[in-house]
ZAMARGU-4260 file (C-alpha; in steps of 0.2 Angstrom, whole numbers, plus 5000, padded with zeros to 4 digits):
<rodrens>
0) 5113/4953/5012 | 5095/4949/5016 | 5084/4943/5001 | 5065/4939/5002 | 5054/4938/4987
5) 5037/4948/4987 | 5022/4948/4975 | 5014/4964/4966 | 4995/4960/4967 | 4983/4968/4955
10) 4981/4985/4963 | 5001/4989/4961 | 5003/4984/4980 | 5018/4973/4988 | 5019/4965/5005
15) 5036/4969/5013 | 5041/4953/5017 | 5043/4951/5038 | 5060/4948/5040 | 5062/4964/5030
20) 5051/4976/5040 | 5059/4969/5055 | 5075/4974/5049 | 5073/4991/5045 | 5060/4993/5060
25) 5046/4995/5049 | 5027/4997/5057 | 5012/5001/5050 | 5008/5019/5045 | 5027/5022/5044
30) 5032/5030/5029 | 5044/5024/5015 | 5054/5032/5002 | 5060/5023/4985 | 5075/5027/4977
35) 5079/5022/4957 | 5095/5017/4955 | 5096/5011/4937 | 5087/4995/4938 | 5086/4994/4955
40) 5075/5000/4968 | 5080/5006/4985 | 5066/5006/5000 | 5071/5019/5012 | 5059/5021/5029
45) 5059/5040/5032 | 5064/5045/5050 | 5062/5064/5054 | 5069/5068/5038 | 5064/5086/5030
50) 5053/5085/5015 | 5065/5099/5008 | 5081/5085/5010 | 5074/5074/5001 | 5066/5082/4987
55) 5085/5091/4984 | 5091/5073/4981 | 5081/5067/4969 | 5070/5070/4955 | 5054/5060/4950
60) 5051/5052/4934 | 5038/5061/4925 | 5034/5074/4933 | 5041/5093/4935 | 5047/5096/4949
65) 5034/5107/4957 | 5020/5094/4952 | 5029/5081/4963 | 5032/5094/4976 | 5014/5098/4977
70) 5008/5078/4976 | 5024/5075/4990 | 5018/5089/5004 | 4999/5081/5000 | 5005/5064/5005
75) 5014/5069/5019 | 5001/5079/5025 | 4987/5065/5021 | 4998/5049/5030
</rodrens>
């Protein structure tokens, strides 16, 4: 298992570390999905999956469902 430590700067952003955006082959304007597994967080980069697949899998915190649905396609459409 790889480990690498980051820092959260004021704005809520994190710098994947190198080694780790080597790894999963991560370049910039890729997109990235995280998963919450209890107190874990999982970073996913998304290939060609469908927006639909991943929105049957898992449910957002605080939001409805249609709200995040909504904010998901405008991010997808935006990046």
């Amino acid at each position: 298992m790889e480990v690498s430590v980051g820092k959260v700067t004021s704005k809520g952003q994190v710098t994947i570390p190198k080694e780790i955006r080597e790894t999963l082959g991560v370049n910039e304007g890729d997109k990235l999905i995280f998963l919450v597994e209890g107190d874990k967080v999982v970073l996913r980069k998304v290939g060609s999956e469908k927006l639909s697949d991943i929105l049957s899998r898992r449910r957002p915190w605080g939001e409805r469902g249609l709200e995040f649905q909504r904010r998901l396609r405008e991010e997808w459409r935006s990046g």
